[in-house]
C-alpha positions in Angstrom: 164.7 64.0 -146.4 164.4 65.6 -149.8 163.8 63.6 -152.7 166.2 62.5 -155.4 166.2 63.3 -158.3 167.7 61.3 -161.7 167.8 63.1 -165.2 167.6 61.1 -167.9 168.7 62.9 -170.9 168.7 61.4 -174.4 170.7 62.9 -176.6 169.8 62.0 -180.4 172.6 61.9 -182.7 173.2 60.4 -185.9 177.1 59.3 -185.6 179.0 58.3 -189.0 181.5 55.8 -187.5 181.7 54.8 -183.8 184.1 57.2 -181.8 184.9 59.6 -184.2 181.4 61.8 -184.6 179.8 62.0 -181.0 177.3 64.6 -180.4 178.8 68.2 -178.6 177.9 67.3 -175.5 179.4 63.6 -175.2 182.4 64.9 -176.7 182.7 67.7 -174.3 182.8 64.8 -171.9 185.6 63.5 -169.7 184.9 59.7 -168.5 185.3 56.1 -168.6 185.2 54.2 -171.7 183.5 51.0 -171.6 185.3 47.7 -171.9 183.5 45.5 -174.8 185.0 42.1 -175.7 187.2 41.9 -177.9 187.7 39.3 -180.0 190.7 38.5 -182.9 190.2 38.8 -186.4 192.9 38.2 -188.6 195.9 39.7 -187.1 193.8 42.7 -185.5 191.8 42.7 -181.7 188.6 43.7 -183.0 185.7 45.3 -180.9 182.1 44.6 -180.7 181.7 47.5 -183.5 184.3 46.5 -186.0 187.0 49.3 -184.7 190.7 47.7 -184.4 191.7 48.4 -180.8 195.1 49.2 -179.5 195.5 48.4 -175.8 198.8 50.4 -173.8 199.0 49.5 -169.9 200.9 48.9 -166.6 202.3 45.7 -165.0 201.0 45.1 -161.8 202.5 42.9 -159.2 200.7 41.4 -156.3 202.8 40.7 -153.4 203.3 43.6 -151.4 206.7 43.5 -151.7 207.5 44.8 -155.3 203.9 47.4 -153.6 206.0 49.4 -150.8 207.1 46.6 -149.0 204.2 46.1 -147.1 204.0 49.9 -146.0 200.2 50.0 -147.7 199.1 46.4 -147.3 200.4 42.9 -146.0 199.9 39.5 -148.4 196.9 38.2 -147.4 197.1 34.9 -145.7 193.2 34.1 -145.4 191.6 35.0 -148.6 188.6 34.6 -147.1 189.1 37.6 -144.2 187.7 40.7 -145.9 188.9 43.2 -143.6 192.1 43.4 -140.9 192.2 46.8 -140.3 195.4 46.4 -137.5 197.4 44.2 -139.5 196.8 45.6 -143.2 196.8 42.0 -144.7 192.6 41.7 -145.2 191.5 41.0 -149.0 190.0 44.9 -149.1 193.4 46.4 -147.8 195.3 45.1 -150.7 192.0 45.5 -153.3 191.8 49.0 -152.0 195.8 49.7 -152.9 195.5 47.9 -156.1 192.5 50.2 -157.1 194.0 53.3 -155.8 196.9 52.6 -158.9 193.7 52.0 -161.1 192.5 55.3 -160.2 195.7 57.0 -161.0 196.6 54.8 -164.2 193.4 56.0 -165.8 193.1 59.1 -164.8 193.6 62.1 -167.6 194.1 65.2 -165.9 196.9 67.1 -165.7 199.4 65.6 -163.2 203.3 66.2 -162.7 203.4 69.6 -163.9 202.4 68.0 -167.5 199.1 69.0 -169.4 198.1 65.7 -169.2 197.7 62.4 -166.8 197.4 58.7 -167.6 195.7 57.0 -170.0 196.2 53.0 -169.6 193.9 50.8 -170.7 195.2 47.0 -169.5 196.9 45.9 -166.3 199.0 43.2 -166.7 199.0 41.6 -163.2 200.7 39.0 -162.0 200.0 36.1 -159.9 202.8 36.0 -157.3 200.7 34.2 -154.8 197.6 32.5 -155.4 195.4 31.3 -152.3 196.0 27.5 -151.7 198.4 27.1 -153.6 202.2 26.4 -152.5 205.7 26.3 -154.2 206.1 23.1 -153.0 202.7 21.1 -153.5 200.9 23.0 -156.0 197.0 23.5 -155.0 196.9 22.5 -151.2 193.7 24.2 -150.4 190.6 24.6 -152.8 188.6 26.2 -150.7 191.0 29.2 -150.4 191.6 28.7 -153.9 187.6 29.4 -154.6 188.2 32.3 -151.8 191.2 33.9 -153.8 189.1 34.2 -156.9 185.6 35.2 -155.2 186.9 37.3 -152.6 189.7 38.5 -154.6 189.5 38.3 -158.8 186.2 39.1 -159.2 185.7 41.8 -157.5 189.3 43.1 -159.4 188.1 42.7 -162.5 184.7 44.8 -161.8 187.0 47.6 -160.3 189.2 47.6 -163.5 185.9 47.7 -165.5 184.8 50.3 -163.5 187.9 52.5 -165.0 187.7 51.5 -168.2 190.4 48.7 -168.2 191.4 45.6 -169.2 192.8 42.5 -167.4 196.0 40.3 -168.4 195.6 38.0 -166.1 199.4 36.2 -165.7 200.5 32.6 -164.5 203.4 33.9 -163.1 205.4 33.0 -159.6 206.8 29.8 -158.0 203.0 28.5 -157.0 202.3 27.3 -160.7 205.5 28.0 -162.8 209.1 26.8 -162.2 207.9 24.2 -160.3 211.3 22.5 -160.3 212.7 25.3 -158.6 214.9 26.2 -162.0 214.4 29.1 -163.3 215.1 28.2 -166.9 213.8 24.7 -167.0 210.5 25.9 -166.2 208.1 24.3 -169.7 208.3 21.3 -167.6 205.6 18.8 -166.9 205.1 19.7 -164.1 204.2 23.3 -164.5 201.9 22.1 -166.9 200.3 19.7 -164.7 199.8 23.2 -162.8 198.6 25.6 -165.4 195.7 23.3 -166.4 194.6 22.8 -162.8 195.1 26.5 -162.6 193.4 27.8 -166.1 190.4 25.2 -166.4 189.1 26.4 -162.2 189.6 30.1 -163.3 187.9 30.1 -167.2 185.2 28.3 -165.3 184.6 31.1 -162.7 181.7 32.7 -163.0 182.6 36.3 -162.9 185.5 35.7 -164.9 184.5 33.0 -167.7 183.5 35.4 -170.8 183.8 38.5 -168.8 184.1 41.4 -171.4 187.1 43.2 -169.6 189.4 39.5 -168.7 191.8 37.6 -171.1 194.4 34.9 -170.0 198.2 35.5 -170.9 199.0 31.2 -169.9 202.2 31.8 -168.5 205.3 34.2 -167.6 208.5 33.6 -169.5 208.9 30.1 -170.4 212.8 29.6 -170.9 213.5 26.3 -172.2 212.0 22.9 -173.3 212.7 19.1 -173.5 212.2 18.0 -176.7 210.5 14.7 -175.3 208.7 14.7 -172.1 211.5 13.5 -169.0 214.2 12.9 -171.9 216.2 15.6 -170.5 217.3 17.4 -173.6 216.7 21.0 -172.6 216.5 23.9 -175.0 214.8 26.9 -176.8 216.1 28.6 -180.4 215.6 25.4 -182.6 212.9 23.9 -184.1 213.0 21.1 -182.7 212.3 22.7 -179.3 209.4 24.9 -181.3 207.6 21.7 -181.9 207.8 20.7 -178.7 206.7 24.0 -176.7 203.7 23.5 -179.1 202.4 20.2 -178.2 203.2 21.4 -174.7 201.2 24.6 -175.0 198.4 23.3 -176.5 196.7 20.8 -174.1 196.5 24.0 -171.2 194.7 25.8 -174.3 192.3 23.3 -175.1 191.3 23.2 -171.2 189.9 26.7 -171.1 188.2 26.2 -174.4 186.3 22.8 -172.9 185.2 24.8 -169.8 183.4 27.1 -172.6 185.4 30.0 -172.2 186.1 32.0 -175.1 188.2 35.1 -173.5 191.2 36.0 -175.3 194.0 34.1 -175.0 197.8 35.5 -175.2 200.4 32.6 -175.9 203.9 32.6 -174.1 207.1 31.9 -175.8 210.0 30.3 -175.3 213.2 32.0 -174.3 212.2 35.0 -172.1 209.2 35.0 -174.0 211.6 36.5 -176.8 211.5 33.9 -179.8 207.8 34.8 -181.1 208.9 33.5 -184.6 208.4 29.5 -183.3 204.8 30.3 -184.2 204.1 30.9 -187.4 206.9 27.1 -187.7 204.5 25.2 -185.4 201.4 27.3 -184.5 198.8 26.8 -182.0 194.8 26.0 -182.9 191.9 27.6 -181.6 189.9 30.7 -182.6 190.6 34.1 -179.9 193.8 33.4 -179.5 197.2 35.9 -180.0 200.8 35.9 -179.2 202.3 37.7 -175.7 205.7 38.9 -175.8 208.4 40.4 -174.0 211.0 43.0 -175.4 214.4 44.5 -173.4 217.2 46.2 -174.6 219.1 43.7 -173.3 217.3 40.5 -176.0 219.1 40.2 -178.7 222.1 42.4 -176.9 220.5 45.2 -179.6 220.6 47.7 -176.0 221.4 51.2 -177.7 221.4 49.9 -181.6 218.5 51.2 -183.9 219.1 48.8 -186.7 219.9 45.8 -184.3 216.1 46.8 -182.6 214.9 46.7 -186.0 216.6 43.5 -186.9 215.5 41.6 -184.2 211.9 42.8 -184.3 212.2 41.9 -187.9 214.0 38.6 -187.4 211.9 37.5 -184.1 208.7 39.5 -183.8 207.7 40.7 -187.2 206.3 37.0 -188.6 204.1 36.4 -185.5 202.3 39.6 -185.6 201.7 39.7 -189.4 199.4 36.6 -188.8 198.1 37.1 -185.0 197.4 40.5 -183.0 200.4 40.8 -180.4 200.6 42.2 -176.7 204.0 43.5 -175.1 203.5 42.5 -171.5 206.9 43.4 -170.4 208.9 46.1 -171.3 211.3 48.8 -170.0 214.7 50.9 -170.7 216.7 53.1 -168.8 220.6 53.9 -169.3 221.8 51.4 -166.3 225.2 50.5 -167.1 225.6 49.4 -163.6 222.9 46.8 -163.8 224.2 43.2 -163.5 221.9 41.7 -165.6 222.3 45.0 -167.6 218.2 43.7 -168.6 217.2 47.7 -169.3 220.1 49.4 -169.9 218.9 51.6 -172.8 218.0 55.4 -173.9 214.9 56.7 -175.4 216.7 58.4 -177.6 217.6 55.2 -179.2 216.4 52.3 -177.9 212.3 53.4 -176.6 211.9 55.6 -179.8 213.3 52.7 -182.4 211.2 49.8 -180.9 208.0 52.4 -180.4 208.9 52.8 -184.6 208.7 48.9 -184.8 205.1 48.7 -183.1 204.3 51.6 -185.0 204.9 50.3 -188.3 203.4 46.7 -187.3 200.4 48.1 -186.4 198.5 45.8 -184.3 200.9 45.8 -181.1 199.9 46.5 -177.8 201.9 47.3 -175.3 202.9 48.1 -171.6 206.4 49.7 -170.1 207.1 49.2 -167.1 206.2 47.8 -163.2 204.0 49.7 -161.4 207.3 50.7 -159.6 209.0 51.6 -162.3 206.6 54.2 -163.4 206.0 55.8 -159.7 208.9 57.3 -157.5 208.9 56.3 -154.2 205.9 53.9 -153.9 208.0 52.6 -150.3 206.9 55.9 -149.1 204.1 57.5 -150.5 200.6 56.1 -151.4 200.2 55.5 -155.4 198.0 59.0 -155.9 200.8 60.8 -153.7 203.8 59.5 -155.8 205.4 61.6 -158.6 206.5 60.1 -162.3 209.8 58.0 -162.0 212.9 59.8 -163.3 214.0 56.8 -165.3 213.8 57.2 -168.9 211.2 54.8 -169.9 208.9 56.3 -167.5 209.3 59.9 -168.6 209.0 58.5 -172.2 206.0 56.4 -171.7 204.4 58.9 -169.8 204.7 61.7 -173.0 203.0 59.1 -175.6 200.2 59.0 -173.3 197.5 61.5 -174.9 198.8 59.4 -178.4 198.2 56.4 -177.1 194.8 56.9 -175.8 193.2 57.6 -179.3 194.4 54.0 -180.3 192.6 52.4 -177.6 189.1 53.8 -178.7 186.4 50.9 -178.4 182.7 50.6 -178.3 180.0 48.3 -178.0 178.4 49.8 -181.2 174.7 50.8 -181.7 172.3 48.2 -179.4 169.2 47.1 -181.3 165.9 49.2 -180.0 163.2 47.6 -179.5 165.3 45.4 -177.3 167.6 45.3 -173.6 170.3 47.4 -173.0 172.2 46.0 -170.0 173.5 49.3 -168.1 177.0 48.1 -168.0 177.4 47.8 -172.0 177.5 51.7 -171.8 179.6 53.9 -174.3 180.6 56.7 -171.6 180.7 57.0 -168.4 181.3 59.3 -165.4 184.1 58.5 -162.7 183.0 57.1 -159.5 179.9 55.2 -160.9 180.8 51.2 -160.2 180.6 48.0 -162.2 179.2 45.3 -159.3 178.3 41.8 -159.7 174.9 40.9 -158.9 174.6 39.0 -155.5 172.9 36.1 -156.7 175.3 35.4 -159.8 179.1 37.3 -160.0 178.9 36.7 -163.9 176.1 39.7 -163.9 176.6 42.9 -163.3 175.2 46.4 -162.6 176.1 50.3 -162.2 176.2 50.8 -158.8 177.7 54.2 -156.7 175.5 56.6 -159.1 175.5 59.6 -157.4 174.3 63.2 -158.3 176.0 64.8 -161.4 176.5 61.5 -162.6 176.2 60.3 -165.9 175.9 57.5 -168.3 175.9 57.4 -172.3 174.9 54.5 -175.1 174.8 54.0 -178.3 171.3 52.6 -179.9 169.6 52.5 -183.1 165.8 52.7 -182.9 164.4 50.3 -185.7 161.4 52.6 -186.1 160.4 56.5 -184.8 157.3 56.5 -182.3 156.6 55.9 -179.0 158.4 53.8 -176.6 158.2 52.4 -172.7 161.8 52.6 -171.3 161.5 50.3 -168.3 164.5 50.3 -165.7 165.9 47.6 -163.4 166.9 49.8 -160.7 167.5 50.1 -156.7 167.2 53.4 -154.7 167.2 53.9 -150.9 163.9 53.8 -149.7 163.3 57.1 -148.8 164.0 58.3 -151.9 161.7 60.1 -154.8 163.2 59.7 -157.8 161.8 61.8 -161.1 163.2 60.2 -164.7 162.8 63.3 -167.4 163.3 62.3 -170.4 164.1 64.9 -173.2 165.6 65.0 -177.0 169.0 66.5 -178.6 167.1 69.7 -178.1 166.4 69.9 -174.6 163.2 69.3 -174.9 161.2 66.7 -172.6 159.6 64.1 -174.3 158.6 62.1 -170.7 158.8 62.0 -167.2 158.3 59.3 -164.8 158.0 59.7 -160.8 159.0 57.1 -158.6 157.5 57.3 -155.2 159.0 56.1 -152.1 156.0 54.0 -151.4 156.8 52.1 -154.6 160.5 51.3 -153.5 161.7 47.9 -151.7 162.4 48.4 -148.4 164.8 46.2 -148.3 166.8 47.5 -151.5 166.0 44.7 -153.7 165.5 45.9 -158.1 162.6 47.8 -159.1 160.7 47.7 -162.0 159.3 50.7 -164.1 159.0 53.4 -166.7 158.1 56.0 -169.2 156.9 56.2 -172.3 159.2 58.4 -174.6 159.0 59.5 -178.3 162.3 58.3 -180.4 163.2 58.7 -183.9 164.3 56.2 -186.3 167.8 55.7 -186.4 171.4 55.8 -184.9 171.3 57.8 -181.4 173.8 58.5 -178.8 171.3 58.4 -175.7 172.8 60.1 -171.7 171.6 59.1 -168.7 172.7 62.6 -166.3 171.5 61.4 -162.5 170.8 65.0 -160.4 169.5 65.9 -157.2 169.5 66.8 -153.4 169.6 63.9 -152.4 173.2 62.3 -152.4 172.4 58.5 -151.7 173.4 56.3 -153.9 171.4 54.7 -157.0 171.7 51.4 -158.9 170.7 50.2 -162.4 170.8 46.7 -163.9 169.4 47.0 -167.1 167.1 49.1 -169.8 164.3 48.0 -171.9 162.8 49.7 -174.6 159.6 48.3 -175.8 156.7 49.8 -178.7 154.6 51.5 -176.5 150.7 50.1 -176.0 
């Protein structure tokens, strides 16, 4: 077999701000941004590098129903069984749907005739069954609970890294919310008997605790409130009920923090999750936190009315976000008169284009439109990749800000410290079809995996002094490969190359440990990783160290 070959190429670039001066050849690039954590300051989502980020997605349902009615996948029933492939209803039939609408939702090229494709950067998905849990008794079955996040979350969350996306990861569903089996009572105690149980075994995950790419939206569309616990006095737009949906909220809050998670947290609100304004009256405590809305043309019957969409963002909306960052994580319009909830019956003439004015002028909003349904025509039919843009008006609409949106959602990890390690998933660029993976002996680290020829990986570092530096590398090739690391400068030039022969690889595919010594200048420096060859097996890489060469 020939050998293998994997370019290294470090670019050197001195960038002015992150994002906004790359060097000719990154910019030139199409490819995955990376997913830092973000964290709130203020009223902004902040990234690792100070930019304020802007995050526009999808809603994503889970049972197969709301999918294509269980055309492409069945609701699996052992979360455990990885793979049915007569029945459609193993765990990798429905992760392999739900990453074939990642693909699409995050893909830029032109698609439907348009110059352009999607952009998303968050799925908001939702839980509508959870493994061992039931409508009736709650959590049943812990082991299949364990299974559903193992077999199930994790691996999620590294696909959506793997595209460049953030998860909003929803209580939503009969399992753990409207427990009481009504609808509108639902801030009851016992769903919040539920959400703890649920929130404290999944911010304690590893895999999911502190992951860069997850945050926690605690619940869908809380409706009403007692004002005392069991006193029976149900209701939402008074303060009175404020006050209580706060002492009610707050307990499942404090459960994540004790587990020692500090992902983001997105707070529900009462009435449809259409009164925001009971914040800033009672708020919530804790540090990472922000406020999750939702926003139809039907709330606030403002449907087709510019200055009624104004008013009630105003009235309702407007005094949360001016002291927290906000997230939309339901939205949609489309003239529907025949609706009989008439929820979406709206133009986006008026209605999209007035409340997209509102976010506008607010100015830390994110936001999705739309089910995954709602966007695609035909999903009962045709595969996600195979369906064309809705027709409805919100689509079409959504679909036309894309290009816009995208250069809000910019995000970096900023420049990493050299001397020092550079874990290979902290990356600033990178090349479709390389993977994020969790490392087998512990799913809350993680590697590049699937690198393949004509690959390609960029960071962002800033060498503390010029001279000459070992680059070791954590990484795993197939045994019969020979693997050459060049190393060159902005120039083209090489500055080092490294061979790795097959006799020095694990045989059984376990991490490798080597180098080269390179010559770096002082400074910021945008530094590409290009993997080339004959050989198309695939290569793996944990982590980078640079180190003053002896």
């Amino acid at each position: 077999m020939m050998s293998r070959k994997v370019l290294l190429v470090v670019g050197l670039v001195v960038i002015i701000s992150i994002g906004a001066c790359l060097s000719a050849a990154a910019s030139d690039r199409i490819g995955i941004r990376p997913t830092p954590p973000l964290h709130v300051e203020g009223n902004q989502l902040k990234d690792p590098a100070g930019n304020s980020v802007l995050l526009h997605g999808w809603m994503q349902p889970t049972a197969s129903y709301f999918n294509g009615h269980g055309k492409w996948y069945l609701d699996p029933w052992d979360w455990n069984r990885l793979r049915s492939p007569l029945t459609r209803s193993g765990v990798s039939d429905f992760l392999g749907f739900l990453e074939e609408v990642a693909i699409l939702m995050t893909d830029p090229s032109p698609r439907y005739g348009r110059e352009h494709g999607w952009h998303c950067s968050f799925v908001r998905l939702n839980t509508d069954g959870v493994g061992g849990w039931s409508s009736a008794g709650g959590l049943e079955d812990p082991e299949q609970f364990d299974a559903w996040i193992n077999n199930f979350l994790v691996p999620y969350v590294n696909i959506l890294r793997s595209r460049g996306l953030y998860l909003v990861l929803s209580a939503t569903g009969p399992m753990i919310v409207n427990v009481d089996g009504d609808l509108s009572k639902n801030a009851s105690i016992g769903t919040q008997e539920r959400l703890m149980i649920f929130w404290e075994k999944v911010a304690s995950a590893p895999g999911i605790k502190n992951a860069d790419n997850v945050m926690f939206e605690l619940m869908n569309e809380p409706v009403m409130i007692e004002t005392e616990p069991g006193n029976n006095r149900w209701g939402m737009q008074n303060k009175v009920y404020f006050e209580a949906f706060t002492k009610w909220l707050q307990p499942i809050i404090d459960v994540i923090r004790s587990t020692g998670a500090n992902n983001i947290i997105w707070v529900p609100t009462l009435e449809w999750q259409g009164s925001p304004q009971q914040w800033p009256f009672y708020p919530f405590s804790g540090e990472n936190i922000g406020v999750a809305v939702h926003y139809y043309p039907a709330y606030g019957g403002v449907f087709d009315k510019p200055a009624a969409i104004q008013s009630l963002w105003d009235r309702q909306y407007k005094p949360a976000a001016d002291r927290w960052p906000m997230i939309i994580t339901e939205m949609f319009w489309t003239p529907m008169p025949d609706d009989p909830r008439n929820l979406v019956n709206g133009t986006t003439e008026k209605f999209g284009n007035s409340i997209r004015k509102a976010i506008d002028n607010q100015g830390n909003v994110s936001f999705l439109v739309g089910f995954i349904s709602d966007l695609l025509d035909d999903l009962n039919h045709s595969r996600p990749l195979d369906c064309e843009l809705s027709e409805r008006e919100g689509a079409q609409a959504y679909f036309d800000w894309m290009p816009e949106l995208a250069e809000l959602s910019i995000r970096s990890y900023g420049y990493q410290a050299v001397p020092g390690r550079i874990e290979a998933e902290r990356f600033e660029l990178m090349a479709p079809g390389i993977r994020v993976a969790s490392n087998s002996d512990n799913p809350s680290e993680r590697h590049l995996g699937n690198i393949k020829s004509g690959n390609w990986i960029s960071y962002l570092v800033d060498v503390a002094e010029a001279g000459s530096y070992l680059i070791k590398f954590r990484f795993d090739a197939d045994e019969q490969a020979d693997v050459d690391i060049v190393v060159k400068d902005q120039s083209g030039d090489t500055v080092g190359v490294y061979t790795v022969h097959t006799a020095h690889l694990n045989k059984d595919h376990g991490w490798y440990l080597d180098g080269v010594v390179v010559n770096l200048q002082a400074g910021k420096q945008e530094l590409v990783i290009e993997f080339a060859g004959e050989n198309a097996d695939a290569t793996s890489i944990d982590w980078m160290e640079f180190e003053f060469a002896q």
